[in-house]
TINURO-164586 format. One record per atom (N, C-alpha, C): residue in one letter; y, z, x. Coordinates in pm, whole numbers, plus 50000, padded with zeros to 5 digits. Example, Ala and Ser with C-alpha at 12.3 -4.5 7.8 and 13.67 -1.06 7.14 Angstrom:
BEGIN
A	49431	50780	51319
A	49550	50780	51230
A	49670	50780	51320
S	49775	50708	51285
S	49894	50714	51367
S	50003	50787	51290
END
This chain:
BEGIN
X	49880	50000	50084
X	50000	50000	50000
X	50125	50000	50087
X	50186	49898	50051
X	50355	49889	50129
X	50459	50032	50093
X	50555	50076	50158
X	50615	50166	50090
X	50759	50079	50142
X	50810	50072	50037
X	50927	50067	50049
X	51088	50137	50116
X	51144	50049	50164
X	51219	50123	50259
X	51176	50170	50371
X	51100	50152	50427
X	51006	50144	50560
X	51011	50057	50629
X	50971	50078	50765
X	51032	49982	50885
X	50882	49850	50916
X	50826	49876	50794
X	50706	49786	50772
X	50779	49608	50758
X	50715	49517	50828
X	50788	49377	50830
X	50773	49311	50668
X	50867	49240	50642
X	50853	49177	50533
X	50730	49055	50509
X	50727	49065	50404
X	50642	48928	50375
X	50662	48788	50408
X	50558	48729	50423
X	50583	48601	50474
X	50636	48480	50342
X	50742	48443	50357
X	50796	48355	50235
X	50764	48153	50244
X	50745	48132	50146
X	50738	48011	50098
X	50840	47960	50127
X	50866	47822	50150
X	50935	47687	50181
X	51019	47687	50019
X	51124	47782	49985
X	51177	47769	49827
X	51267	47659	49846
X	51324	47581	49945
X	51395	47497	49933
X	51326	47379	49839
X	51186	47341	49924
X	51137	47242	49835
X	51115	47274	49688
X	51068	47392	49648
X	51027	47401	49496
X	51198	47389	49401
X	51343	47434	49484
X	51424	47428	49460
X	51463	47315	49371
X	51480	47212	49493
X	51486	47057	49504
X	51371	47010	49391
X	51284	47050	49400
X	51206	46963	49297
X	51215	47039	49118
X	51240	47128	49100
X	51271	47205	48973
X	51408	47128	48921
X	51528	47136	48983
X	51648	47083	48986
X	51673	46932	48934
X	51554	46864	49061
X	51527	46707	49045
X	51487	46691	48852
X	51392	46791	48837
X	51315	46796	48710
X	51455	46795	48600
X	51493	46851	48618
X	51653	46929	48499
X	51757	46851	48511
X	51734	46754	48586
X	51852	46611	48597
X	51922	46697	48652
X	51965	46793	48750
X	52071	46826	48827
X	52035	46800	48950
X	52150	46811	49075
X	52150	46805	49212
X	52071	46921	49291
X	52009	46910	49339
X	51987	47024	49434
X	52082	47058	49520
X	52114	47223	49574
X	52219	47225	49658
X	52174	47240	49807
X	52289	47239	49925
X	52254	47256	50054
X	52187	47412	50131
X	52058	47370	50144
X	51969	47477	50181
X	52046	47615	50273
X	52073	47741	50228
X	52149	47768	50289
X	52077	47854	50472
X	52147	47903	50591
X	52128	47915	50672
X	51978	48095	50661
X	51920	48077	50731
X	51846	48230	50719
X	51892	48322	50725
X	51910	48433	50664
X	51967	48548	50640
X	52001	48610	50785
X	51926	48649	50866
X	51965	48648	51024
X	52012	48600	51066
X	52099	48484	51050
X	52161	48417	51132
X	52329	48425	51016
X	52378	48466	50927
X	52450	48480	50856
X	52480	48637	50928
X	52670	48634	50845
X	52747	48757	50894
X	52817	48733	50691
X	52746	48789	50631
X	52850	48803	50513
X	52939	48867	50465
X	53024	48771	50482
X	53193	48820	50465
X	53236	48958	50542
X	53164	48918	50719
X	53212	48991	50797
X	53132	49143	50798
X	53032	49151	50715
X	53003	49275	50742
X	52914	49319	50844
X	52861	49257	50927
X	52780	49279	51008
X	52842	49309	51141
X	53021	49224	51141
X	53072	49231	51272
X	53175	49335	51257
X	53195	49392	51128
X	53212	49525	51136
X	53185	49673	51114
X	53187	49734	51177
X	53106	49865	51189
X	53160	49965	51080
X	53307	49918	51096
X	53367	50030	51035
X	53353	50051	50866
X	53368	49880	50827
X	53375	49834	50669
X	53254	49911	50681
X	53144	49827	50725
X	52991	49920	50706
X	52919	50040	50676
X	53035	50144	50735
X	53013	50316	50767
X	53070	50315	50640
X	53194	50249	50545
X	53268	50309	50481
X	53202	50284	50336
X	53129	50139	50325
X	53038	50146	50200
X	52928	50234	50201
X	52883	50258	50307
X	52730	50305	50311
X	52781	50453	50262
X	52924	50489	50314
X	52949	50640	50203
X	52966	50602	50043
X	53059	50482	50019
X	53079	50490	49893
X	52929	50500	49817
X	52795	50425	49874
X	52690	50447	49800
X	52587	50525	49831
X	52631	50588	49863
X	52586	50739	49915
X	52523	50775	49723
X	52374	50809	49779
X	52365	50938	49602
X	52333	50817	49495
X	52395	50684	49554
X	52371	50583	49402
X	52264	50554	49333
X	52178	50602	49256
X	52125	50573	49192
X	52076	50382	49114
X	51937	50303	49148
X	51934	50200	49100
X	51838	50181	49078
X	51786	50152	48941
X	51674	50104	48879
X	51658	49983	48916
X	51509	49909	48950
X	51440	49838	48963
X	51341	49772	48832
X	51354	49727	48731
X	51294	49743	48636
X	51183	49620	48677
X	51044	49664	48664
X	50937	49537	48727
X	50802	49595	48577
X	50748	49454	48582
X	50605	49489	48465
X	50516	49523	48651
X	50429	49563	48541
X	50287	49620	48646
X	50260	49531	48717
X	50273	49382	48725
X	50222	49270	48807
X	50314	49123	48759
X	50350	49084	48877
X	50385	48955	48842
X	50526	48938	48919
X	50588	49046	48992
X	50704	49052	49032
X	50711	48993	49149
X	50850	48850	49193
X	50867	48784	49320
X	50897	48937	49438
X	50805	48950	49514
X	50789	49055	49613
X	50946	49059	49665
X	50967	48949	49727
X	51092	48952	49791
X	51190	48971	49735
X	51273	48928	49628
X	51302	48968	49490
X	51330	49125	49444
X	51204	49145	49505
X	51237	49309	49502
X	51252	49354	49621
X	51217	49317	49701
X	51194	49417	49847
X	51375	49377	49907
X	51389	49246	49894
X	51511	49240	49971
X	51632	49311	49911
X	51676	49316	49813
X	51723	49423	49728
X	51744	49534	49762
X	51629	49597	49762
X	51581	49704	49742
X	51646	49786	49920
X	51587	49707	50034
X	51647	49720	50172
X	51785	49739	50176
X	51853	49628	50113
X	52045	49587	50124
X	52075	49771	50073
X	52034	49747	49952
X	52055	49919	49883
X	52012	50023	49995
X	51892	50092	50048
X	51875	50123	50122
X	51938	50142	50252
X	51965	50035	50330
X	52060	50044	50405
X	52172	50032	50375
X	52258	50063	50258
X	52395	50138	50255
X	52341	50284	50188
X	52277	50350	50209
X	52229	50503	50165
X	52223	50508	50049
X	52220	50423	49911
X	52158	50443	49787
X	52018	50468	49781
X	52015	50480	49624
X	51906	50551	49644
X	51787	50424	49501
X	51752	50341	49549
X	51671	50282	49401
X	51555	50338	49387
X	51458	50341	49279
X	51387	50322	49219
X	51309	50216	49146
X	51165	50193	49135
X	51097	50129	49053
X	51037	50177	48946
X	51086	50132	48781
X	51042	50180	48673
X	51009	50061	48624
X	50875	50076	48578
X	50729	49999	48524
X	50753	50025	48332
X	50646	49985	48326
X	50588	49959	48172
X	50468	50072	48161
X	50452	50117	48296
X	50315	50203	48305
X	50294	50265	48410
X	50285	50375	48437
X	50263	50450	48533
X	50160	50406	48671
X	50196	50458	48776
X	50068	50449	48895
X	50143	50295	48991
X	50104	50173	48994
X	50144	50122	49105
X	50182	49982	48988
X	50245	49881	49113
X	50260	49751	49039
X	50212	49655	49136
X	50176	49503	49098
X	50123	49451	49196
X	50262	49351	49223
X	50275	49344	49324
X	50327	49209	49375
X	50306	49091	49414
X	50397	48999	49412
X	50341	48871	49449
X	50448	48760	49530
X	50351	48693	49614
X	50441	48570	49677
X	50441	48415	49636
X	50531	48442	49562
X	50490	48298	49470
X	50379	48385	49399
X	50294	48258	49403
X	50145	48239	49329
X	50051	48326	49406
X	50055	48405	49539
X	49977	48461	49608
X	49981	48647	49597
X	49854	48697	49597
X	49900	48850	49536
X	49959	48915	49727
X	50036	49015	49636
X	50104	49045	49785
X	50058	49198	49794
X	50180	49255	49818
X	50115	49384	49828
X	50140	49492	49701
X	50147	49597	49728
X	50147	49725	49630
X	50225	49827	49581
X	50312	49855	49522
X	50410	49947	49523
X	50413	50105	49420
X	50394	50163	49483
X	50433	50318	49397
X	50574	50301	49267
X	50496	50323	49139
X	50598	50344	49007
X	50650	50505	49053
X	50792	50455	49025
X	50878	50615	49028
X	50908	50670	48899
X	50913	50565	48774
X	50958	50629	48656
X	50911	50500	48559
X	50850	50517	48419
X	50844	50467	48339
X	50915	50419	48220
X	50946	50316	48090
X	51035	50297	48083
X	51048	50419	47924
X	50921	50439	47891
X	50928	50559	47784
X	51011	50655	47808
X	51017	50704	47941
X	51059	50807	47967
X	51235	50802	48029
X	51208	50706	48087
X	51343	50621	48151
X	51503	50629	48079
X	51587	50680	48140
X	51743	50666	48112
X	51821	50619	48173
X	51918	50532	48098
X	52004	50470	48178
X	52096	50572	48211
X	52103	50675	48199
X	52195	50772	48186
X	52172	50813	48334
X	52073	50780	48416
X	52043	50855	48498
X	52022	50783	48620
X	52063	50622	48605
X	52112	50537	48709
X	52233	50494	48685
X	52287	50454	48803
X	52432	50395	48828
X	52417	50237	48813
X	52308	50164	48810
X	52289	49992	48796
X	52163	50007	48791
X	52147	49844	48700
X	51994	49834	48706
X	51985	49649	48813
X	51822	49637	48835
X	51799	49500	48906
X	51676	49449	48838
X	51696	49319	48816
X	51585	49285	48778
X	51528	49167	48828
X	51461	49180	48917
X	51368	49087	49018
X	51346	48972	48919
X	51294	48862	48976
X	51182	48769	48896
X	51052	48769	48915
X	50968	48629	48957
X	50851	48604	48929
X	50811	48595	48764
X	50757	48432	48747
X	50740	48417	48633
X	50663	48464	48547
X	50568	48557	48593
X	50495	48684	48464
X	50604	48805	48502
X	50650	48819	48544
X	50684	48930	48556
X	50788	48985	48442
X	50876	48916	48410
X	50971	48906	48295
X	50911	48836	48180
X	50811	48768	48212
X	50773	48748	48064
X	50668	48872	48004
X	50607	48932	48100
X	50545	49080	48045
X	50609	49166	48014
X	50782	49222	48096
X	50867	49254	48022
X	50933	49271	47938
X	50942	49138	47832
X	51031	49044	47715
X	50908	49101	47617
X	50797	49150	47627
X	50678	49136	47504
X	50689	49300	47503
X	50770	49369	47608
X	50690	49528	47600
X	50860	49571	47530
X	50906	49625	47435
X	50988	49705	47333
X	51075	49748	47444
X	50976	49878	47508
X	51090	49985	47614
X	51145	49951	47690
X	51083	49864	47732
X	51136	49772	47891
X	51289	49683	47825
X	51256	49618	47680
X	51354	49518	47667
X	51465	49656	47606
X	51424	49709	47590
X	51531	49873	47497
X	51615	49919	47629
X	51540	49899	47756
X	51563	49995	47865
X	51687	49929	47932
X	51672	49818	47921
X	51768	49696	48005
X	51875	49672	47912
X	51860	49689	47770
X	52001	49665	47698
X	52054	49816	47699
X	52018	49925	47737
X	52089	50033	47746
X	52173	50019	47881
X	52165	49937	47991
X	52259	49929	48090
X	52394	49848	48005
X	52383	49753	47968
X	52486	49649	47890
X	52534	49766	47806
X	52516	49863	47721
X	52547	49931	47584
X	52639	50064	47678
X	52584	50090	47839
X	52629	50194	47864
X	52744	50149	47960
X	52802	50014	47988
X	52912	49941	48089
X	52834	49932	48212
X	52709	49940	48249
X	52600	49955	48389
X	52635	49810	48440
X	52632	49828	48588
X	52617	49719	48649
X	52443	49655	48615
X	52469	49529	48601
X	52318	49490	48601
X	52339	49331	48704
X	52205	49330	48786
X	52202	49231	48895
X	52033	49158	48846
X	52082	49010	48806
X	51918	48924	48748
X	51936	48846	48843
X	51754	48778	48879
X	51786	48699	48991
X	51667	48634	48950
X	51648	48507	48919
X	51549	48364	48947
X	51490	48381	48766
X	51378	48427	48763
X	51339	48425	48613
X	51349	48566	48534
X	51453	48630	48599
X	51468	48791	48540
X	51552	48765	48392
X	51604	48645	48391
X	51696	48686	48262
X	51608	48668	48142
X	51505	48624	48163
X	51407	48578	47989
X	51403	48777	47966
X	51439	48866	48019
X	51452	49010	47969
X	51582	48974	47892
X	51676	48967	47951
X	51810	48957	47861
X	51800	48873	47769
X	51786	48786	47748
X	51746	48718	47639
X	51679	48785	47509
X	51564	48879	47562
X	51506	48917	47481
X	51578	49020	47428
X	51638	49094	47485
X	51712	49214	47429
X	51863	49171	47398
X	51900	49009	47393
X	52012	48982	47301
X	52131	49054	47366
X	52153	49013	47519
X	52279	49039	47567
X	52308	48905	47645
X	52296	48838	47613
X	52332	48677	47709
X	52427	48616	47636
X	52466	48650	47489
X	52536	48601	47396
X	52700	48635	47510
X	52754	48511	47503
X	52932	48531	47570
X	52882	48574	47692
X	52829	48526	47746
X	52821	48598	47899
X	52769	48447	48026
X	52792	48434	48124
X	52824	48342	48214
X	52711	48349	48327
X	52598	48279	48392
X	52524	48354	48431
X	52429	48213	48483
X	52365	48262	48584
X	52265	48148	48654
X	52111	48207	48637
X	52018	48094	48714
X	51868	48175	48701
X	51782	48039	48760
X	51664	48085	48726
X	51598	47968	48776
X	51594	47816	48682
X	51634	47702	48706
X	51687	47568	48663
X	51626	47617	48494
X	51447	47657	48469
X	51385	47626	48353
X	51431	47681	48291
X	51479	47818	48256
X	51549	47905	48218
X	51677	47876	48134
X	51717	47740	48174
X	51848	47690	48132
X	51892	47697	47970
X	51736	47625	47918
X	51787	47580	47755
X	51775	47721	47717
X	51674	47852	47746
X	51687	47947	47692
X	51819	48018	47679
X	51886	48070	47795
X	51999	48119	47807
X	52133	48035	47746
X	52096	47885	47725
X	52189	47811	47612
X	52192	47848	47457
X	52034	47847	47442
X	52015	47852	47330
X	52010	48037	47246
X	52020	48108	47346
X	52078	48286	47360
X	52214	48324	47297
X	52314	48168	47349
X	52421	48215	47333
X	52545	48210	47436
X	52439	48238	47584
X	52504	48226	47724
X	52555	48091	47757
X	52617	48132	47890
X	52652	47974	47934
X	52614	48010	48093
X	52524	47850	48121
X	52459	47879	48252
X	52475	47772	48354
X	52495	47833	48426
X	52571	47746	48519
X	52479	47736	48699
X	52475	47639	48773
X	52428	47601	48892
X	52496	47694	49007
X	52493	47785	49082
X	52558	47822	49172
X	52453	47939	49237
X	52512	47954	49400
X	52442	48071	49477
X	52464	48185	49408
X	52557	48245	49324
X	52581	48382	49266
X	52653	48365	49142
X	52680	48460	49119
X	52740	48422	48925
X	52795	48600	48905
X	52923	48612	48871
X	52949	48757	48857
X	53068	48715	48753
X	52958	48792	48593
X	53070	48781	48481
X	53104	48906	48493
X	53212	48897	48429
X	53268	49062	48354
X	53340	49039	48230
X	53284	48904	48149
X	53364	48955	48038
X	53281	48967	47916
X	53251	49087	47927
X	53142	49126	47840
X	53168	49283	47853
X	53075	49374	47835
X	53078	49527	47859
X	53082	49610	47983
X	52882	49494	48088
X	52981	49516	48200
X	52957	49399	48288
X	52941	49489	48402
X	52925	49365	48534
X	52759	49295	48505
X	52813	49187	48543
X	52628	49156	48508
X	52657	49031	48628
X	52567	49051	48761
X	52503	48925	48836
X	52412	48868	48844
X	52404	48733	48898
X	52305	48655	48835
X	52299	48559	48974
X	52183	48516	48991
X	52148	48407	49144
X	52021	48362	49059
X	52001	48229	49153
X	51890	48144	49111
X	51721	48150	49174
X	51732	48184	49293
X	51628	48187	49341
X	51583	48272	49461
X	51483	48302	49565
X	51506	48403	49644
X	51581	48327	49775
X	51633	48197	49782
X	51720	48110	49894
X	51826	48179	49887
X	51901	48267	49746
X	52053	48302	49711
X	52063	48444	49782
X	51901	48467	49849
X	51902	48675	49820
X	52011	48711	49902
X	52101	48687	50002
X	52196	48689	50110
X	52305	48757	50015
X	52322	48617	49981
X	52447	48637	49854
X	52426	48708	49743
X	52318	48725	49667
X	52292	48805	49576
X	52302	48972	49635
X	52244	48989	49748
X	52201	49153	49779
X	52361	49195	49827
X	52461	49103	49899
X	52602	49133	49911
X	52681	49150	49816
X	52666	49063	49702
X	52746	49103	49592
X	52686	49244	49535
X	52545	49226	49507
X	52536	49379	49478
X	52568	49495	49538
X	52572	49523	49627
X	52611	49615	49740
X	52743	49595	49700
X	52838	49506	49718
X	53000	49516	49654
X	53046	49575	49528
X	52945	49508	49428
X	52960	49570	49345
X	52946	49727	49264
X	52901	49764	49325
X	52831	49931	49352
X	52981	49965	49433
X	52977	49950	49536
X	53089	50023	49600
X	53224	50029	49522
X	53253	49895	49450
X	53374	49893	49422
X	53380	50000	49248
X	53261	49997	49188
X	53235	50075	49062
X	53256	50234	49141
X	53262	50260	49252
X	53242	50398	49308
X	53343	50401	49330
X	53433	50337	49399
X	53608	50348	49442
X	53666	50350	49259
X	53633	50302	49174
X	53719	50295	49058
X	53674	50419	48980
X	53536	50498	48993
X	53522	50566	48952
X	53627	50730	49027
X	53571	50744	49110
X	53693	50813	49198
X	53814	50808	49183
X	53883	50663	49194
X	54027	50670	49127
X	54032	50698	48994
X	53952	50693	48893
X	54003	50760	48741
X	53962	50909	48784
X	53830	50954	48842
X	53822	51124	48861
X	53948	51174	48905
X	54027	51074	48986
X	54160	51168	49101
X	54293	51144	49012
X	54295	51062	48922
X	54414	51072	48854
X	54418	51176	48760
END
């Protein structure tokens, strides 16, 4: 069993450019320019500074972030890379299941490894995280969308102003729990007519950050975006912590 947040190496990832390019090709749109490997990127300077770095990793100090995954079917990386970005600014996430004990992961189509459930969604409050994330992999959200608590659990972030961060096939949850209506948002190409036909409006891009709705809600297409996706989240957390502070201090 993998444990998360551990200095254990990541999984070995699939060639997503091509499945990119060919999903895209499928949906009559362009494919976009493959972007550079996450190691070799400095986003928006944070790597070449120390100081910005020290100063988020306090703002998310204590933060609390749900992971919401079904028992099996979740893009590993999806979650794991996430899950690290958070980690290394000192938050604190969690994985809450449909069911107690472990979940399986996966790479692509290949089973990956294993992860310890921290909280279930029966039991589960949004009251008691600061944001939620919701990975993809294509069972993974569709086992989600069929289970009540899970789709109850994820519209209590939207109902409570929660940051929420979807990435590749995570939004068929929102959908199901009827918060995509007026809201602006990307995902994986197939995904498209659903989130049209929701209400949403969906659009082609590395990241997607609406706010005109209740609350923050981000959105990326695939695990090629995770760079940009795991930075905006990490921004977004910090900057909900600076605004929260400035209303505590006034």
């Amino acid at each position: 069993m993998r444990m998360l947040g551990s200095s254990m190496p990541g999984p070995t990832t699939r060639n997503w450019d091509g499945a990119w390019k060919f999903a895209m090709t499928a949906s009559g749109r362009s494919s976009t320019t493959p972007r550079a490997h996450p190691a070799e990127q400095s986003l928006d300077g944070c790597d070449d500074d120390e100081g910005e770095r020290s100063s988020m990793s306090q703002l998310l100090a204590g933060k609390k972030v749900a992971f919401l995954v079904a028992t099996e079917g979740v893009e590993q990386i999806e979650l794991t890379d996430p899950w690290d970005a958070l980690v290394s600014e000192n938050a604190q996430p969690s994985i809450v299941s449909t069911e107690s004990g472990t979940i399986q992961a996966f790479n692509h189509l290949d089973i990956a490894d294993v992860f310890d459930v921290d909280a279930v969604v029966e039991s589960a409050e949004s009251s008691e995280y600061d944001a939620l994330v919701l990975p993809g992999g294509v069972a993974n959200p569709d086992f989600l969308r069929m289970n009540p608590g899970a789709v109850a659990f994820a519209r209590s972030f939207f109902e409570a102003g929660k940051p929420v961060a979807v990435i590749c096939h995570g939004p068929w949850t929102l959908v199901e729990a009827g918060v995509v209506a007026g809201r602006t948002l990307t995902s994986w190409p197939s995904l498209r007519t659903d989130i049209t036909n929701a209400g949403g409006t969906w659009v082609d891009e590395e990241v997607v950050v609406c706010t005109s709705g209740p609350n923050t809600l981000i959105s990326s297409r695939n695990p090629d975006d995770l760079p940009a996706f795991c930075a905006t989240l990490t921004d977004t957390l910090g900057q909900s912590q600076v605004s929260t502070t400035t209303s505590e201090g006034s």
